[in-house]
PDB file with SEQRES, HELIX, SHEET and CRYST1 records, atoms N, CA, C and O in Angstrom:
SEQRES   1 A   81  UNK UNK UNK UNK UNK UNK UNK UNK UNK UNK UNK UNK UNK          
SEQRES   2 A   81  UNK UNK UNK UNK UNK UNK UNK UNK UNK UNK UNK UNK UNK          
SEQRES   3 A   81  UNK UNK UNK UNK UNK UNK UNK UNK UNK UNK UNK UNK UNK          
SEQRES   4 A   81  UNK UNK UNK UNK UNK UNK UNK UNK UNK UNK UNK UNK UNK          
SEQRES   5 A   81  UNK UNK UNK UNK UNK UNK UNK UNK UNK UNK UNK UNK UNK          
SEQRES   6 A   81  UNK UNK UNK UNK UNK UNK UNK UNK UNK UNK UNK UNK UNK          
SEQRES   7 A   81  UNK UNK UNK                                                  
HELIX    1 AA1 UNK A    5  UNK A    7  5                                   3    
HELIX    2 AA2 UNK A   10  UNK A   13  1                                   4    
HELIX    3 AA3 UNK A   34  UNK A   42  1                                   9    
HELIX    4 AA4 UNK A   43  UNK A   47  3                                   5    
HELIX    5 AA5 UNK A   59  UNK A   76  1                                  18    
HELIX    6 AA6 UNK A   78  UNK A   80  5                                   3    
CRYST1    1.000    1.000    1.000  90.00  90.00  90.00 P 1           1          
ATOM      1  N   UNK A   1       0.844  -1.181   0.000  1.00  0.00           N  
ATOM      2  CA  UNK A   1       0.000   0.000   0.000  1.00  0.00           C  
ATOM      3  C   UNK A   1       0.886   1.241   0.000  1.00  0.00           C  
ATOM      4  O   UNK A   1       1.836   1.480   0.745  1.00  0.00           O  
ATOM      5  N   UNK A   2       0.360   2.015  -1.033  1.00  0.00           N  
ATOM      6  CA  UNK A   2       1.408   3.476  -1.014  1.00  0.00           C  
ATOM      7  C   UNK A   2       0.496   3.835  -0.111  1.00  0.00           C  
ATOM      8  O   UNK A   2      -0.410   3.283   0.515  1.00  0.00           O  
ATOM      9  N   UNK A   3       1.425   5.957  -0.289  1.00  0.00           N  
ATOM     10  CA  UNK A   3       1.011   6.445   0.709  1.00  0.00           C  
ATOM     11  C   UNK A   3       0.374   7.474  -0.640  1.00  0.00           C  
ATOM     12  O   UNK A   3       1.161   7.947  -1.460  1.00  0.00           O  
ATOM     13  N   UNK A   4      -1.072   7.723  -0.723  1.00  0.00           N  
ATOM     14  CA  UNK A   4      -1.547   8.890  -1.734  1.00  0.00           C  
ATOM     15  C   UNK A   4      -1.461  10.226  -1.051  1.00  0.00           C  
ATOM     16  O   UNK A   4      -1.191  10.437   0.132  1.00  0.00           O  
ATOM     17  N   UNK A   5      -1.776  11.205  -2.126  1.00  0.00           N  
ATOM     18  CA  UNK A   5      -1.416  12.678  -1.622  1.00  0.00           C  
ATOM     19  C   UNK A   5      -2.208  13.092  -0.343  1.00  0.00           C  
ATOM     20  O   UNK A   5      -1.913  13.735   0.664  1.00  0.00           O  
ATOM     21  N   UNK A   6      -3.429  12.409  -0.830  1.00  0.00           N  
ATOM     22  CA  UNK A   6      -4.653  12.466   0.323  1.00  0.00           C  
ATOM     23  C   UNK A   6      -4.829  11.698   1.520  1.00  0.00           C  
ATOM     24  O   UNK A   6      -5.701  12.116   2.282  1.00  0.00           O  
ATOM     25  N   UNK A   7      -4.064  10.450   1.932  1.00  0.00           N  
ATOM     26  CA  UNK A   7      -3.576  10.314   3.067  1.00  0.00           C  
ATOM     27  C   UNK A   7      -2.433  10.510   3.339  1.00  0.00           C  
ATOM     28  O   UNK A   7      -2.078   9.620   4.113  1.00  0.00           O  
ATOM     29  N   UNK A   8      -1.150  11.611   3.006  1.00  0.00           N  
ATOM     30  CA  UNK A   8      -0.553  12.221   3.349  1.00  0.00           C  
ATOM     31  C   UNK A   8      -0.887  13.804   3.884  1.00  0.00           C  
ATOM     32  O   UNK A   8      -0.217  14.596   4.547  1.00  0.00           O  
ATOM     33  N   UNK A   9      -2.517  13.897   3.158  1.00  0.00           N  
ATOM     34  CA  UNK A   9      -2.722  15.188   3.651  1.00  0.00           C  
ATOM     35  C   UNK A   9      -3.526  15.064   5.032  1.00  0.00           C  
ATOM     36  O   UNK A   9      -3.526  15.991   5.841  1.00  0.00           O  
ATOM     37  N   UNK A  10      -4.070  14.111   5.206  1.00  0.00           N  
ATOM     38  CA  UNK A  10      -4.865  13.495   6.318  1.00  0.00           C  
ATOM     39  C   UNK A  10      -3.497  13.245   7.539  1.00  0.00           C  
ATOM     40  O   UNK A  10      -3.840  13.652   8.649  1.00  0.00           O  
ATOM     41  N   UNK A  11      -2.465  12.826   7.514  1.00  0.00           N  
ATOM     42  CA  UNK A  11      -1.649  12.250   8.563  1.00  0.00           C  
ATOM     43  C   UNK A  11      -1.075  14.108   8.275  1.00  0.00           C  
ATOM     44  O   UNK A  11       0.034  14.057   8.806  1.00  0.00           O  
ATOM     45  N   UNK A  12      -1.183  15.102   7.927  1.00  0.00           N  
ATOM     46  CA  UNK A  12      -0.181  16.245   8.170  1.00  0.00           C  
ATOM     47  C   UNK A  12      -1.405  16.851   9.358  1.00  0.00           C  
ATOM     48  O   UNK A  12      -1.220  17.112  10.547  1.00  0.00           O  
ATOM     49  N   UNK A  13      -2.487  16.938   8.669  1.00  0.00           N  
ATOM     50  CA  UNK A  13      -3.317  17.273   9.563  1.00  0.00           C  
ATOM     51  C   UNK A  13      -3.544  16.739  11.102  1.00  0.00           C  
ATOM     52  O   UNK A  13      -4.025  17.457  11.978  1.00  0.00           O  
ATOM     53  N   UNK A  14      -3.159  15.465  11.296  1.00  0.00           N  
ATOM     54  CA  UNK A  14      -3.057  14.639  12.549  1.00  0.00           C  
ATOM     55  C   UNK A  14      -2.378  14.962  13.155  1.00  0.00           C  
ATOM     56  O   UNK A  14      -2.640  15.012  14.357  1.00  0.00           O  
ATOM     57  N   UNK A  15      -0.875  15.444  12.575  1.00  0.00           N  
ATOM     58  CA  UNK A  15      -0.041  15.891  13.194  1.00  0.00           C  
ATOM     59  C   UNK A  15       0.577  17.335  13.735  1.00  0.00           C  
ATOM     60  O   UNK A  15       1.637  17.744  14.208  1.00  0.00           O  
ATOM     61  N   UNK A  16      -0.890  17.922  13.334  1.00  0.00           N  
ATOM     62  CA  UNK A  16      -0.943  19.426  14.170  1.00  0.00           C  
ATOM     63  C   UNK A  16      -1.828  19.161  15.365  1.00  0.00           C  
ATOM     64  O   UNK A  16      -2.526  20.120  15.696  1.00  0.00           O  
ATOM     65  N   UNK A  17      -1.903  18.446  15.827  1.00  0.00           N  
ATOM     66  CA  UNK A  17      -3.003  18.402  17.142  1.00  0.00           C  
ATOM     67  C   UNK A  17      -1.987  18.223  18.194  1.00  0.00           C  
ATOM     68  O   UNK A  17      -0.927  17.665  17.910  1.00  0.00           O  
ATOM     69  N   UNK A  18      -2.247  18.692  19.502  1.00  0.00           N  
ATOM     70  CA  UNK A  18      -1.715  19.160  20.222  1.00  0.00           C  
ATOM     71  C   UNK A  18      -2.187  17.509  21.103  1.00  0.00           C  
ATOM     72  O   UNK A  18      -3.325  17.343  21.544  1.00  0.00           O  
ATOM     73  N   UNK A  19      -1.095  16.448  21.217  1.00  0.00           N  
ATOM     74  CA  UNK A  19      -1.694  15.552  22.019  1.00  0.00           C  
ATOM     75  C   UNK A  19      -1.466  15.922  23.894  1.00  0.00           C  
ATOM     76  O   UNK A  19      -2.335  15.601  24.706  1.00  0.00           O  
ATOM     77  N   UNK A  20      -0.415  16.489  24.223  1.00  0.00           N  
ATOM     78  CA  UNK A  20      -0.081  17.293  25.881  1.00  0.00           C  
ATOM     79  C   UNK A  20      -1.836  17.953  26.366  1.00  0.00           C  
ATOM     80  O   UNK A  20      -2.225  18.002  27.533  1.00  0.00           O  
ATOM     81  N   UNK A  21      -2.696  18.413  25.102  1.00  0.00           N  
ATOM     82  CA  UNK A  21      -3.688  19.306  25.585  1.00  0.00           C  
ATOM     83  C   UNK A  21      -4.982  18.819  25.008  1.00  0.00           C  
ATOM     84  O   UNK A  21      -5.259  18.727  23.812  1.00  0.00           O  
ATOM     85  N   UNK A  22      -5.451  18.633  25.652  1.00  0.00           N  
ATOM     86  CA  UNK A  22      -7.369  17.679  24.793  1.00  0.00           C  
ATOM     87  C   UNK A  22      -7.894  18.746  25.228  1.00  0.00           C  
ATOM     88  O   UNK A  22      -8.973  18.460  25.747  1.00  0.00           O  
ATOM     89  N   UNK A  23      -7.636  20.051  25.292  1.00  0.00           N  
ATOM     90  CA  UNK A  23      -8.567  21.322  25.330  1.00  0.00           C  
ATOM     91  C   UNK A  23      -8.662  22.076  24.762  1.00  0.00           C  
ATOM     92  O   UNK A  23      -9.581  22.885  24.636  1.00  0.00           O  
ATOM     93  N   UNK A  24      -7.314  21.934  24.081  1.00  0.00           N  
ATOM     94  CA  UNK A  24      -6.737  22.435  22.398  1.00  0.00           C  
ATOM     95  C   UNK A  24      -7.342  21.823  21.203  1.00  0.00           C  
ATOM     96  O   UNK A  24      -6.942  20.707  20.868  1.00  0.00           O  
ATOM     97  N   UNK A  25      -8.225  22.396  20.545  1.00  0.00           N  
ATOM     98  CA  UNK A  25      -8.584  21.958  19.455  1.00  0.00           C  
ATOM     99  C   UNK A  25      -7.909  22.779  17.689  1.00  0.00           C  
ATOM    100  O   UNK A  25      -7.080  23.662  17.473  1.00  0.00           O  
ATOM    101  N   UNK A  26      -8.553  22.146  17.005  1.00  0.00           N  
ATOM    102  CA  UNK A  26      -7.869  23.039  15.558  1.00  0.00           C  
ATOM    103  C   UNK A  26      -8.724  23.441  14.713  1.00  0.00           C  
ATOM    104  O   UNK A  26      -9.771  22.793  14.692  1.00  0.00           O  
ATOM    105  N   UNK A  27      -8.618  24.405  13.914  1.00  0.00           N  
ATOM    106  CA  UNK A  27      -9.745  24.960  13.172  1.00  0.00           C  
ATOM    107  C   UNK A  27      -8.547  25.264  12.037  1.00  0.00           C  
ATOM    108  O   UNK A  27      -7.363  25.598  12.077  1.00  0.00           O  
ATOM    109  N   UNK A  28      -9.754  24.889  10.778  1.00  0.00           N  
ATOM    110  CA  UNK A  28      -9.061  24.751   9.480  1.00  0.00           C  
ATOM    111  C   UNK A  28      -9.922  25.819   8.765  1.00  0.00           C  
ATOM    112  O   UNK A  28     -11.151  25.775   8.821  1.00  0.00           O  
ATOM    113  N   UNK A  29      -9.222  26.821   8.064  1.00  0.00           N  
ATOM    114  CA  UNK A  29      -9.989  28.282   7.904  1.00  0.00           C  
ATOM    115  C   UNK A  29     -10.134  27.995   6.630  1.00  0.00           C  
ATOM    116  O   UNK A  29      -9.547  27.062   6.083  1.00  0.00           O  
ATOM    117  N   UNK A  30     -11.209  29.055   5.861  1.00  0.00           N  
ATOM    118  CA  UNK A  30     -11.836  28.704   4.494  1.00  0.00           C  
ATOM    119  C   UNK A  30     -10.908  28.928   3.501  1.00  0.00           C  
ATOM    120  O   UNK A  30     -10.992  28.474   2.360  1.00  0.00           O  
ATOM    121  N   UNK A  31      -9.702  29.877   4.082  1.00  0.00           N  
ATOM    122  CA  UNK A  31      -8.326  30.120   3.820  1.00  0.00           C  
ATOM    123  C   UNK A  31      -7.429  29.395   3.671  1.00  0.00           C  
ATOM    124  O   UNK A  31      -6.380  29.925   3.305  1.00  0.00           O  
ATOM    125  N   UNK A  32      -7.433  28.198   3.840  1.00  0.00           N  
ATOM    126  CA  UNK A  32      -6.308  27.252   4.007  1.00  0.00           C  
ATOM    127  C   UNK A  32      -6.745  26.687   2.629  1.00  0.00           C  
ATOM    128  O   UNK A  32      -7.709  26.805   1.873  1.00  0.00           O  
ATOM    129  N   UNK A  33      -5.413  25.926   2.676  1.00  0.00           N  
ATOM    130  CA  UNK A  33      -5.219  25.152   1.006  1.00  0.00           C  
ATOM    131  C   UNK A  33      -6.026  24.165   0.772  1.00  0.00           C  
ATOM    132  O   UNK A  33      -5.958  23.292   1.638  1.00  0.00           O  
ATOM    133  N   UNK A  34      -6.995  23.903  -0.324  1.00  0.00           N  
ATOM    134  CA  UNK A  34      -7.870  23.060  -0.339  1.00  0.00           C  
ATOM    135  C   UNK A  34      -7.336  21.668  -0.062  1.00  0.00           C  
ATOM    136  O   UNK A  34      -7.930  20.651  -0.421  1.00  0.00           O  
ATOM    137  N   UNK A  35      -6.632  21.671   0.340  1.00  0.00           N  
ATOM    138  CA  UNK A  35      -5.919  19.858   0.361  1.00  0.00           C  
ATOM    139  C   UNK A  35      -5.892  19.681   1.928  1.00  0.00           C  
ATOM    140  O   UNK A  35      -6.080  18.546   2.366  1.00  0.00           O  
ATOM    141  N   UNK A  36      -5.665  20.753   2.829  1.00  0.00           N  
ATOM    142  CA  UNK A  36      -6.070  20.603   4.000  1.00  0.00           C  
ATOM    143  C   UNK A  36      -7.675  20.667   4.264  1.00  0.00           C  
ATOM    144  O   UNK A  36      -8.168  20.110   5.245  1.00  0.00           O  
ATOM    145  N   UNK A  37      -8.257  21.205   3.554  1.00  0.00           N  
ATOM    146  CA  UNK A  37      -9.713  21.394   3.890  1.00  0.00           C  
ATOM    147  C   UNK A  37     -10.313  20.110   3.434  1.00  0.00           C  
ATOM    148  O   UNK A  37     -11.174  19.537   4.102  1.00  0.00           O  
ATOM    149  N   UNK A  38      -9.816  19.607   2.177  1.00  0.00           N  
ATOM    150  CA  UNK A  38     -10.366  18.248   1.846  1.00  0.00           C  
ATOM    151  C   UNK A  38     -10.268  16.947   3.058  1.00  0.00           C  
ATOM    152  O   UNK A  38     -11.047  16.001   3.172  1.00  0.00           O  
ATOM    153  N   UNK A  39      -8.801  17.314   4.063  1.00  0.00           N  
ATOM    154  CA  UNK A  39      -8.239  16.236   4.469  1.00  0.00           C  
ATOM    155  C   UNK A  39      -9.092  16.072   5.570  1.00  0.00           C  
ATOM    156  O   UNK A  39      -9.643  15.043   5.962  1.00  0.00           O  
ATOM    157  N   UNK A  40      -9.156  17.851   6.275  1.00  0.00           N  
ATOM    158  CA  UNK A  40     -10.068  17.906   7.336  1.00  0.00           C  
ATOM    159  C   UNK A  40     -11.321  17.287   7.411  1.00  0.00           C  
ATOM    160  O   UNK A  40     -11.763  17.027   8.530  1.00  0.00           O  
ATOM    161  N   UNK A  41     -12.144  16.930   6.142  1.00  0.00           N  
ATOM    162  CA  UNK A  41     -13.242  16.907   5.578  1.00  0.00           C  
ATOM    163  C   UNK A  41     -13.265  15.182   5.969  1.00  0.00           C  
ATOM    164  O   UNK A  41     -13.915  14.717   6.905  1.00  0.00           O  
ATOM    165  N   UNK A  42     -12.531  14.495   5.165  1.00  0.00           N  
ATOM    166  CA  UNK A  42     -12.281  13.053   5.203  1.00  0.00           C  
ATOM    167  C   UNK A  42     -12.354  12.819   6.966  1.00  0.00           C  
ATOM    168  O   UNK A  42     -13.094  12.003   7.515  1.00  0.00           O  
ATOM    169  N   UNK A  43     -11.466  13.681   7.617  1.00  0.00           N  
ATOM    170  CA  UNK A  43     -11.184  12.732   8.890  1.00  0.00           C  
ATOM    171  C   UNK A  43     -12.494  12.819   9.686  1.00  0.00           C  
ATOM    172  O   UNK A  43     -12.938  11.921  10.401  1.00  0.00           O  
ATOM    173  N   UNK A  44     -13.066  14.043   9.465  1.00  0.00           N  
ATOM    174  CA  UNK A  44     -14.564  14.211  10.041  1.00  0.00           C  
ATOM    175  C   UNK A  44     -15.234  13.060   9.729  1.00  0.00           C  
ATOM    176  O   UNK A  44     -15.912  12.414  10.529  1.00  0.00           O  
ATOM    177  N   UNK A  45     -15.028  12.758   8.420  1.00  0.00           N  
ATOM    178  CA  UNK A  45     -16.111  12.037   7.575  1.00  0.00           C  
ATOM    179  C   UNK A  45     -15.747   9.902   8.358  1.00  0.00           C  
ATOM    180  O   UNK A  45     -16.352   8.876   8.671  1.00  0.00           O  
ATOM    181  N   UNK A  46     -14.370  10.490   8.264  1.00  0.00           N  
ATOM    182  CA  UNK A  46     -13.953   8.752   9.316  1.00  0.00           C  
ATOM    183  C   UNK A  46     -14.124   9.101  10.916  1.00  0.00           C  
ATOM    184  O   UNK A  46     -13.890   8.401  11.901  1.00  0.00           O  
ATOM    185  N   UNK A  47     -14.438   9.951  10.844  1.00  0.00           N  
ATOM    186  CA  UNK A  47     -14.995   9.723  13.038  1.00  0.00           C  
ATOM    187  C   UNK A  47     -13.522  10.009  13.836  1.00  0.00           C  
ATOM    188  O   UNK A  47     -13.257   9.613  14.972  1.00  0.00           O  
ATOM    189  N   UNK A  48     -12.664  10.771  12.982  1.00  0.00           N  
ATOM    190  CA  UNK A  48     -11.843  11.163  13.948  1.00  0.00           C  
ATOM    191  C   UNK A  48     -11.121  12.542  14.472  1.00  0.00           C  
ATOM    192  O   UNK A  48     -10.104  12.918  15.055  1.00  0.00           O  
ATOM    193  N   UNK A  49     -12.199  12.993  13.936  1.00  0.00           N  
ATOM    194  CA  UNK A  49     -12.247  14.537  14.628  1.00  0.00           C  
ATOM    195  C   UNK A  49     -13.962  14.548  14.908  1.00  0.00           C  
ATOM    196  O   UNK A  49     -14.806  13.666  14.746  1.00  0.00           O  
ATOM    197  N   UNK A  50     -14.031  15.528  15.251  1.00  0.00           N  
ATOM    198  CA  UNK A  50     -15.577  16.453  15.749  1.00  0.00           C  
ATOM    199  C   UNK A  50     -16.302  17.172  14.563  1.00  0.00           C  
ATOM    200  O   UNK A  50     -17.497  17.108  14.274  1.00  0.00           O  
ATOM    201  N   UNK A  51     -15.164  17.966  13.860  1.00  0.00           N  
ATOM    202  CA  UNK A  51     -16.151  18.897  12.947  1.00  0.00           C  
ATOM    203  C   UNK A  51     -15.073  18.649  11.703  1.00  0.00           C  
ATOM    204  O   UNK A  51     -13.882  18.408  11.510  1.00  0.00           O  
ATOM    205  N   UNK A  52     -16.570  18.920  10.854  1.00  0.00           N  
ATOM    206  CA  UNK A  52     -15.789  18.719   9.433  1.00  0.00           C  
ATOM    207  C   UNK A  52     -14.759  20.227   9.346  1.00  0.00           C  
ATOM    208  O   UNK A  52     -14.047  19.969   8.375  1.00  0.00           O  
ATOM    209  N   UNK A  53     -14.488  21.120   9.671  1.00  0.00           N  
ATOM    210  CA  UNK A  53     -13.596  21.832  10.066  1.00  0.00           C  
ATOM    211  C   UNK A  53     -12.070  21.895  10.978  1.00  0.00           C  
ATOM    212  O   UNK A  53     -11.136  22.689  11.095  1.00  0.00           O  
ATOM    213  N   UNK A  54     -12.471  20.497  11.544  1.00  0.00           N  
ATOM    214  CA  UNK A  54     -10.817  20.329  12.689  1.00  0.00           C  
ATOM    215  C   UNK A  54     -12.003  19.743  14.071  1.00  0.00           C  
ATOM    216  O   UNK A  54     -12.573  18.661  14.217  1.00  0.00           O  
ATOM    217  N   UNK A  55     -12.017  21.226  15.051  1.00  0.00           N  
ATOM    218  CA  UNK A  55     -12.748  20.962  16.371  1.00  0.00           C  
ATOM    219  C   UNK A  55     -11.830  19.825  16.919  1.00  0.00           C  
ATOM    220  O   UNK A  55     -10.771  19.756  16.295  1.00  0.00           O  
ATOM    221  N   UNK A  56     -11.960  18.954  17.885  1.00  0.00           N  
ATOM    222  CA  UNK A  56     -10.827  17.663  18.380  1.00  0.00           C  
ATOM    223  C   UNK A  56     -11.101  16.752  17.876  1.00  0.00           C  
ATOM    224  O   UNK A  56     -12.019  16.539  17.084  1.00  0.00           O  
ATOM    225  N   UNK A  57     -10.065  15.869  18.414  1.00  0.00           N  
ATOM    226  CA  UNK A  57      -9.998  14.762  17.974  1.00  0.00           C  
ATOM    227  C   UNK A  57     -10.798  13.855  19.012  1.00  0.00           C  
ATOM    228  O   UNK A  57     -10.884  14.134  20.208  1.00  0.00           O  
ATOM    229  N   UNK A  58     -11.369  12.741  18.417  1.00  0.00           N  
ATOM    230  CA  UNK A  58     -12.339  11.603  18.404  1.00  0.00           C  
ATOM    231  C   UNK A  58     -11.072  10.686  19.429  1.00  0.00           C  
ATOM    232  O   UNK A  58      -9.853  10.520  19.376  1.00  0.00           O  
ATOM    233  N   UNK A  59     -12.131  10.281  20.271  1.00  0.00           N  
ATOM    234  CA  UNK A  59     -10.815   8.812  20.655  1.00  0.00           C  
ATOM    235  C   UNK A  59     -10.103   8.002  19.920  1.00  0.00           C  
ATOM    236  O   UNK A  59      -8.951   7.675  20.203  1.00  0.00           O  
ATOM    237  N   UNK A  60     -10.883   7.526  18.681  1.00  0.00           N  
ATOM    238  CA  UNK A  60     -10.367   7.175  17.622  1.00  0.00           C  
ATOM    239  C   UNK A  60      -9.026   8.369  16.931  1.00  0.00           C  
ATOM    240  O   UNK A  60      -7.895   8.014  16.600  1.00  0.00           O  
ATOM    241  N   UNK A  61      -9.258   8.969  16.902  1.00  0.00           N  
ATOM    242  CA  UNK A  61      -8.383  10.380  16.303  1.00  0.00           C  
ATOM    243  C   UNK A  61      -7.321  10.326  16.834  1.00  0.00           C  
ATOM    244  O   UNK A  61      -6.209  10.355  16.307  1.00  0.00           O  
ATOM    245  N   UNK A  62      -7.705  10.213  18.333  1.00  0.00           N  
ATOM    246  CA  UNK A  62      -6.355  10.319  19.404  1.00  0.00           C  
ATOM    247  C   UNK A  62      -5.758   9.311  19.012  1.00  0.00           C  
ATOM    248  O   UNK A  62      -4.597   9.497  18.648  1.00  0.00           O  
ATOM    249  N   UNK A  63      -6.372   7.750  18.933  1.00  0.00           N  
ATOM    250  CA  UNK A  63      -5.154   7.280  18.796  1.00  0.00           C  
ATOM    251  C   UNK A  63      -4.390   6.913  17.491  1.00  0.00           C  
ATOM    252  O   UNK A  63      -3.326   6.295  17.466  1.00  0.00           O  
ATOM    253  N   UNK A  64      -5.244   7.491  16.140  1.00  0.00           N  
ATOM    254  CA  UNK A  64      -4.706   7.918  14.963  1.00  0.00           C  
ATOM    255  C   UNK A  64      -3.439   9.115  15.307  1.00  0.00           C  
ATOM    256  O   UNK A  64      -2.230   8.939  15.162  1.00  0.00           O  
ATOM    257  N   UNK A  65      -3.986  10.094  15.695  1.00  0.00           N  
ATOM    258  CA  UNK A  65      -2.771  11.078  15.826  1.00  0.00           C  
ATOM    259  C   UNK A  65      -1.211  10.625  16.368  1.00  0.00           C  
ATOM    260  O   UNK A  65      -0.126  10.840  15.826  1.00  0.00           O  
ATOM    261  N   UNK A  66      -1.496   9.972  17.544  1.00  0.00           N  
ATOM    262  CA  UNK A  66      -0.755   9.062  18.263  1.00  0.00           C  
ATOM    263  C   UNK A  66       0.550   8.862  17.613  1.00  0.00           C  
ATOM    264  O   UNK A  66       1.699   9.302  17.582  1.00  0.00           O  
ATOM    265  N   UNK A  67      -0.335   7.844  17.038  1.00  0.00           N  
ATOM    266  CA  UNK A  67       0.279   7.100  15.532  1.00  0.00           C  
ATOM    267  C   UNK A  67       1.259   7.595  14.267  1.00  0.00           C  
ATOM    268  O   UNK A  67       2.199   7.117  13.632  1.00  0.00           O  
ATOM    269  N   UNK A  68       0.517   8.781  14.277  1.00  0.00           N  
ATOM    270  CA  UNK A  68       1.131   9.454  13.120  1.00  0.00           C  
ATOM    271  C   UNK A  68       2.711   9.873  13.527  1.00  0.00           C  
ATOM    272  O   UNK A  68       3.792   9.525  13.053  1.00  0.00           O  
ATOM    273  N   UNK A  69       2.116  11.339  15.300  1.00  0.00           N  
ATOM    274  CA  UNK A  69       3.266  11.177  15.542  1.00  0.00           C  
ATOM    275  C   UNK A  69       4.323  10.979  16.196  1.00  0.00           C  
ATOM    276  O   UNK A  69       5.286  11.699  16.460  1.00  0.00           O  
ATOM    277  N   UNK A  70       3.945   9.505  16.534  1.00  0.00           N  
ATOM    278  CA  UNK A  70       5.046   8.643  16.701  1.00  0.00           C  
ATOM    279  C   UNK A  70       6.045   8.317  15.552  1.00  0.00           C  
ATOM    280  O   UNK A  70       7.248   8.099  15.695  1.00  0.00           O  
ATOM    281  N   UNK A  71       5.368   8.322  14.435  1.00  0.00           N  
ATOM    282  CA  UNK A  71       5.875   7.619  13.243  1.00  0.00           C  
ATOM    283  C   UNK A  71       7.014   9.123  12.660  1.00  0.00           C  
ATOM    284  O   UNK A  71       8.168   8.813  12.362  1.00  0.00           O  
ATOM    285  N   UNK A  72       6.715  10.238  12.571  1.00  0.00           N  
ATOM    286  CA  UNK A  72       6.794  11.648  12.228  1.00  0.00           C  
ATOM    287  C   UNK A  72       8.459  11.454  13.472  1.00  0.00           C  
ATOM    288  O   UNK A  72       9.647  11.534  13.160  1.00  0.00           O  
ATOM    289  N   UNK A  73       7.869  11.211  14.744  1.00  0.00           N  
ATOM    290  CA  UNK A  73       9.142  11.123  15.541  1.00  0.00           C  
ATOM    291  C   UNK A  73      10.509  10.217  15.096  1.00  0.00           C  
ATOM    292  O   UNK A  73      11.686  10.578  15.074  1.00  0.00           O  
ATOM    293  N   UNK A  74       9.976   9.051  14.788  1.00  0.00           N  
ATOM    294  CA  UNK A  74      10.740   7.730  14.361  1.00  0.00           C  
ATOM    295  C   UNK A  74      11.074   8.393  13.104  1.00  0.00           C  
ATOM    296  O   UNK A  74      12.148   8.989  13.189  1.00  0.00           O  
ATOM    297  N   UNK A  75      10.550   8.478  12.053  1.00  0.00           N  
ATOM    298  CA  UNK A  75      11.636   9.034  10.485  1.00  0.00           C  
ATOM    299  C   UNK A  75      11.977   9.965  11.061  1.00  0.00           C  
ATOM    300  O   UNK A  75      13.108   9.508  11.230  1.00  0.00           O  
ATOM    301  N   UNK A  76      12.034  11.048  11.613  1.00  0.00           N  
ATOM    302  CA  UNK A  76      12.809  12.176  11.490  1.00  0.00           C  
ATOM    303  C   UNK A  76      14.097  12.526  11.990  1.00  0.00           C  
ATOM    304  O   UNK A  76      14.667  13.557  11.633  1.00  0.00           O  
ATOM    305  N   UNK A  77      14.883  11.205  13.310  1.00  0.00           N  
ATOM    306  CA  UNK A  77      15.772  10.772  14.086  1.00  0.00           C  
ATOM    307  C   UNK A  77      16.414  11.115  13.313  1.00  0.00           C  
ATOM    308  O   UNK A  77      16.821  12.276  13.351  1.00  0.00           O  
ATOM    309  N   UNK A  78      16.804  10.192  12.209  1.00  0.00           N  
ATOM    310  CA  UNK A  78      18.227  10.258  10.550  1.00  0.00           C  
ATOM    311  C   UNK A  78      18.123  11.641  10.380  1.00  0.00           C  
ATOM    312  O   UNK A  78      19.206  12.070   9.983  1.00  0.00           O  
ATOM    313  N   UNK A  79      17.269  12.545  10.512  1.00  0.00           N  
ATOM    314  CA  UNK A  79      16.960  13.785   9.912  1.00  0.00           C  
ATOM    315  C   UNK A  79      18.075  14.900  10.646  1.00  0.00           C  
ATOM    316  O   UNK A  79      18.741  15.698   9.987  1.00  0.00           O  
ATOM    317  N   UNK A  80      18.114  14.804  11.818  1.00  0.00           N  
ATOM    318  CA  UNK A  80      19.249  15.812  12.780  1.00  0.00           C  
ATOM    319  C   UNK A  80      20.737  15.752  12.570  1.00  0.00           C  
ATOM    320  O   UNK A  80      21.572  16.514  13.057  1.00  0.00           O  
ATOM    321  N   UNK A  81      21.029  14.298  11.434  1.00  0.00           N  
ATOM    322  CA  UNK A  81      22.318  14.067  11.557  1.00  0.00           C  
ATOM    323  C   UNK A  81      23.134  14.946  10.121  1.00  0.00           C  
ATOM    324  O   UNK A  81      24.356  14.900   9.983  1.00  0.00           O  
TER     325      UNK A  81                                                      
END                                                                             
């Protein structure tokens, strides 16, 4: 399984959520690049945010985000050297 543009735009979006704060939510403005607004759109649409706009993340979300960045942590190690 690749990775398409559109679940790369879905895991960038995951990985602006603030996991330290579940009081912190995100809002995706009518301004932003349609590829974030699409992505925002999808994750609403899979149950892992609140609003088709951002709003928080879903328990499910949380532990999608989690995921992401953990993974975002793990590739980026090689990256400092």
């Amino acid at each position: 399984m690749a990775f398409s543009p559109e679940l790369i735009a879905e895991l960038e979006i995951l990985a602006l959520f603030d996991l330290g704060n579940t009081q912190e939510g995100l809002k995706v403005h009518h301004s932003a690049a349609p590829s974030a607004i699409a992505a925002t759109q999808r994750l609403h649409d899979k149950g892992l945010i609140t609003l088709a706009d951002g709003g928080y993340l879903t328990s499910l979300g949380r532990d999608a985000a989690e995921h992401a960045q953990g993974l975002l942590t793990i590739l980026k190690v090689g990256e400092a050297v």
